[in-house]
C-alpha positions in Angstrom: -6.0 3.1 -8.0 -9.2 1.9 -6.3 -8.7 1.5 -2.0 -9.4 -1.9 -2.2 -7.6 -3.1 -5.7 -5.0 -5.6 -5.5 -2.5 -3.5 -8.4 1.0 -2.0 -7.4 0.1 1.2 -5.4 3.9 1.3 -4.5 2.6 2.1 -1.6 27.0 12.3 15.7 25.1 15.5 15.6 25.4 14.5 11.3 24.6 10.9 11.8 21.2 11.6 15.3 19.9 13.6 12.1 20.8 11.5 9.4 18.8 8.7 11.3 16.0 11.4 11.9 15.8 12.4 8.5 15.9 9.1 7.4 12.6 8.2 9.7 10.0 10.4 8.3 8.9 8.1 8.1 8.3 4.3 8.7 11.7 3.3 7.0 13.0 -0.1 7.5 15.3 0.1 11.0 17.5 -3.1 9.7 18.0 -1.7 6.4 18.8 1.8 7.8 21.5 0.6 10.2 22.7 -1.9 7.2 23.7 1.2 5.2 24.6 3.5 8.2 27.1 0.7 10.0 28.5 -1.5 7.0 -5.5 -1.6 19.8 -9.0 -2.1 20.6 -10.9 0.5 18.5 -14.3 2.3 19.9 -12.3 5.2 21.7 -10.4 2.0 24.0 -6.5 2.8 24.4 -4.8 0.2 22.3 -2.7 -2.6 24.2 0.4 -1.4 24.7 4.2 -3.2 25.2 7.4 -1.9 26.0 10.7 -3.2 25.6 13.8 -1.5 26.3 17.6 -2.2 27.0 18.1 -1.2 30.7 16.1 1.6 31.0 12.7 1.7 32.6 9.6 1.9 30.2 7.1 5.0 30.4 4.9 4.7 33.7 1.2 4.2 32.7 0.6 7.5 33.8 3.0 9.5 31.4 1.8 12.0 29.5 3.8 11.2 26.2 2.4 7.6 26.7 -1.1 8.6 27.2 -1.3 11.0 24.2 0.5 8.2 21.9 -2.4 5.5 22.8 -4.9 8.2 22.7 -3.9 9.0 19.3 -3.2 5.5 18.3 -7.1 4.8 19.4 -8.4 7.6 17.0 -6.6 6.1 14.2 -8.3 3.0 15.0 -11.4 4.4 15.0 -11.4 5.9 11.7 -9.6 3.5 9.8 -11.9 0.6 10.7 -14.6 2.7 9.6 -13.2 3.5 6.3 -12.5 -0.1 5.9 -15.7 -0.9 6.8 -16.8 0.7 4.1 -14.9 -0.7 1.7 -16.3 -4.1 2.5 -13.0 -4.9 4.2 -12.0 -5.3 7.9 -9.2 -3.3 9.6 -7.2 -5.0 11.8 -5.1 -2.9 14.2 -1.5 -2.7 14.9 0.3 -3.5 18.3 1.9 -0.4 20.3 5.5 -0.6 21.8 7.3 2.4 23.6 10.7 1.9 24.0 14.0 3.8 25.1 17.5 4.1 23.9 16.7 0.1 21.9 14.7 -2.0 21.0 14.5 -5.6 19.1 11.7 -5.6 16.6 11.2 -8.5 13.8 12.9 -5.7 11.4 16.1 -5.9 13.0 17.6 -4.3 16.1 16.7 -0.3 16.3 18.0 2.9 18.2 15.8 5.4 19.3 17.4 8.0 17.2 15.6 6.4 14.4 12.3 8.0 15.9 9.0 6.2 15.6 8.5 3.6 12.9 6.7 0.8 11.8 7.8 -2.9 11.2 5.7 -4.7 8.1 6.8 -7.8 9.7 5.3 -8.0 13.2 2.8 -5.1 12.5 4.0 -3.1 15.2 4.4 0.8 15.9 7.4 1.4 17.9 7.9 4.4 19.4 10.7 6.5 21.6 8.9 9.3 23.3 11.9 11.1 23.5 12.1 11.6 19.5 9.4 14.2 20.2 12.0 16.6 21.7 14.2 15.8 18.5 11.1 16.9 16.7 10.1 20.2 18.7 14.1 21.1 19.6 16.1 20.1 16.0 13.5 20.1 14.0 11.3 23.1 15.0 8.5 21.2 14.4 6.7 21.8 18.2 2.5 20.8 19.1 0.2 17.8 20.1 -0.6 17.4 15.9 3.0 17.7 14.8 3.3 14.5 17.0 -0.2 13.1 16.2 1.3 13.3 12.1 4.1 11.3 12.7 1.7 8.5 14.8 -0.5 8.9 11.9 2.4 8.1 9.3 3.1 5.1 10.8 -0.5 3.7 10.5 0.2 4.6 7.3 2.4 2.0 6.6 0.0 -0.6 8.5 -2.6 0.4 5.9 -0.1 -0.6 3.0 0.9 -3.5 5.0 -2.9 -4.6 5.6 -3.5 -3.8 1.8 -0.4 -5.8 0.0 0.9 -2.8 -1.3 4.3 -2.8 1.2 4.9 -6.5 0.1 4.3 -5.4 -3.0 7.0 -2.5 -3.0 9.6 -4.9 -1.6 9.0 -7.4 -4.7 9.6 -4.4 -6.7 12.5 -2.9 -5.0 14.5 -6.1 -5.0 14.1 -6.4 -9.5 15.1 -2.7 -9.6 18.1 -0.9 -9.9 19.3 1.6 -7.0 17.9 4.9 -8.5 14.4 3.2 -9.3 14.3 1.4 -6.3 14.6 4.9 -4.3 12.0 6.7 -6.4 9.4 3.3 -4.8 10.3 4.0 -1.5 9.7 7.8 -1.8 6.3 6.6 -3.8 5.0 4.5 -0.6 6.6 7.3 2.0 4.3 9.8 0.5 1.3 7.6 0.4 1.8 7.3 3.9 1.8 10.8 3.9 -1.5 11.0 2.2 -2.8 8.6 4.3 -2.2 10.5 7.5 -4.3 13.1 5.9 -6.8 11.1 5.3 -6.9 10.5 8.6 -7.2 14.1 10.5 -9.5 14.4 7.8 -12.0 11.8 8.6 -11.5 12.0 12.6 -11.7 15.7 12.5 -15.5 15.3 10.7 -16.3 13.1 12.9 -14.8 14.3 16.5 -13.9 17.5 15.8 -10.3 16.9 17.1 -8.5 20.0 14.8 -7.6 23.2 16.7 -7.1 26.5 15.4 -3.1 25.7 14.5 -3.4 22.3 14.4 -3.2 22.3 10.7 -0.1 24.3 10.4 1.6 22.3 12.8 1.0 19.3 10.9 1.8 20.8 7.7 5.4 22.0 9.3 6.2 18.6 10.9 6.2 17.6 6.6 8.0 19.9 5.8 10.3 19.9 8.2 12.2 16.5 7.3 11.8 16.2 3.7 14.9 14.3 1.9 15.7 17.6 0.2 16.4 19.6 3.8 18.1 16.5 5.8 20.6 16.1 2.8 21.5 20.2 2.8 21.7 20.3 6.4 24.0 16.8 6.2 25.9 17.1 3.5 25.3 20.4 2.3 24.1 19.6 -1.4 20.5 17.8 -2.3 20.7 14.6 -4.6 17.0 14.2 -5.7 17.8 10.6 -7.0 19.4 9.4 -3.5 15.9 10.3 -2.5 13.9 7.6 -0.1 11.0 9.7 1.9 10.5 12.8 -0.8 11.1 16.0 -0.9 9.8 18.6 1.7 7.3 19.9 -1.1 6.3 16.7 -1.6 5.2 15.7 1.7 3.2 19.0 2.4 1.6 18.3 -0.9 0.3 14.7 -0.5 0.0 15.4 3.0 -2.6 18.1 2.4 -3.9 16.2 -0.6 -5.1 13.7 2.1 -6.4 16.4 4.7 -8.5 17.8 1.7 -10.1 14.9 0.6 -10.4 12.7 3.1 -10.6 9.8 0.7 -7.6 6.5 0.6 -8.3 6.0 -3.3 -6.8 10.1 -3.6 -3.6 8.9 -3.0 -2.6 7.0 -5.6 1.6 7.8 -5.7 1.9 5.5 -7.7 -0.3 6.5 -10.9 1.4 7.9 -13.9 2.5 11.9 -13.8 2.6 10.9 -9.5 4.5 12.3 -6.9 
């Protein structure tokens, strides 16, 4: 499917790690807790908000908050240029960093959701402290492991930005259960892919891949794949209760997108796909 075509590119402990599991990534916070309870490009640090319940926000100086809008800024960067040259113009998402909860236009969230993205308001939230979730539960340590999961995210913006989120939802609603799940693992990987694409093009351009880097990336995919959150949960894997895709499945389209560099490669949504 071409970048810029207008078709269907559809794009406790048990329950902190349910919610985990269920983030990787960019799931809808209002639907999740349904089921579970009944800026500026050109290298400029994006505007940031913060919203929280009771808790201080990061101070402008923290380190966690400084490598979030530093990596949010990169993605900037490179996604306005591949718009650009697509004939199209990107228009970034708004930054919040927020502890223990936060109101978004997707419903209330908890920060044991992680980092997501709401279609709604276009905006990335994001609890720092989900990185220790990441490096301690998860095994998934290092500044790109991190910079994937930021990259995910602006994932979804691009599918919100290109119709193909709206378009998903439209879908979702006409289908039944099963097919509806097999969309939403369809748009999770594309956001996958489109993460790649990403480190791909920023890394040409600013050289911002270390020796590790790569690896570190590739584990943070693998790491929370639908497949491994359901054995570690439940202790069986039920492929058609699956909403991100399979551990397998996120390596693969994320490294599909860190190969070629190109949005019109991931196509999830083409016949014989994911």
């Amino acid at each position: 499917m071409p970048f810029g075509g207008g078709g269907l590119r559809i794009g406790g402990g048990g329950l902190i790690l349910l919610l985990l599991g269920a983030w990787l990534f960019g799931a809808d916070p209002m639907t999740l807790l349904q089921i579970l309870t009944g800026g500026a490009g050109t290298g400029q640090v994006p505007d940031a908000s913060y919203q929280d319940e009771g808790a201080p926000p990061p101070a402008a100086n923290d380190e966690g908050a400084q490598f979030v809008s530093v990596v949010l800024a990169d993605t900037e960067d490179t996604w306005s240029e591949i718009f650009r040259a697509a004939g199209q113009t990107y228009q970034p998402p708004k930054l919040v960093l927020f502890t223990d909860v936060v109101r978004s236009a997707c419903g209330m969230a908890q920060s044991a959701m992680g980092p997501f993205y709401c279609p709604t308001d276009q905006k990335v939230y994001i609890d720092l402290g989900f990185y220790r979730e990441l490096r301690d539960r998860f095994q998934a340590p290092g500044d790109f492991a991190q910079a994937y999961v930021i990259a995910h995210e602006i994932g979804h913006h691009v599918q919100t930005l290109l119709g193909t989120s709206q378009q998903v939802t439209e879908a979702r609603q006409r289908a039944s259960q099963e097919q509806a799940n097999a969309l939403s693992v369809r748009l999770e990987l594309q956001a996958d892919c489109y993460a790649g694409v990403w480190a791909h093009n920023a890394n040409r351009s600013r050289q911002i891949l270390e020796e590790g880097d790569l690896e570190e990336g590739l584990k943070a995919a693998a790491a929370i794949g639908d497949d491994r959150i359901q054995r570690q949960t439940q202790g069986t894997v039920v492929p058609e209760s699956f909403t991100h895709g399979s551990s397998q499945q996120r390596v693969t389209w994320f490294r599909r997108g860190l190969e070629r560099g190109d949005p019109d490669a991931c196509d999830t949504f083409a016949a014989g796909a994911p």
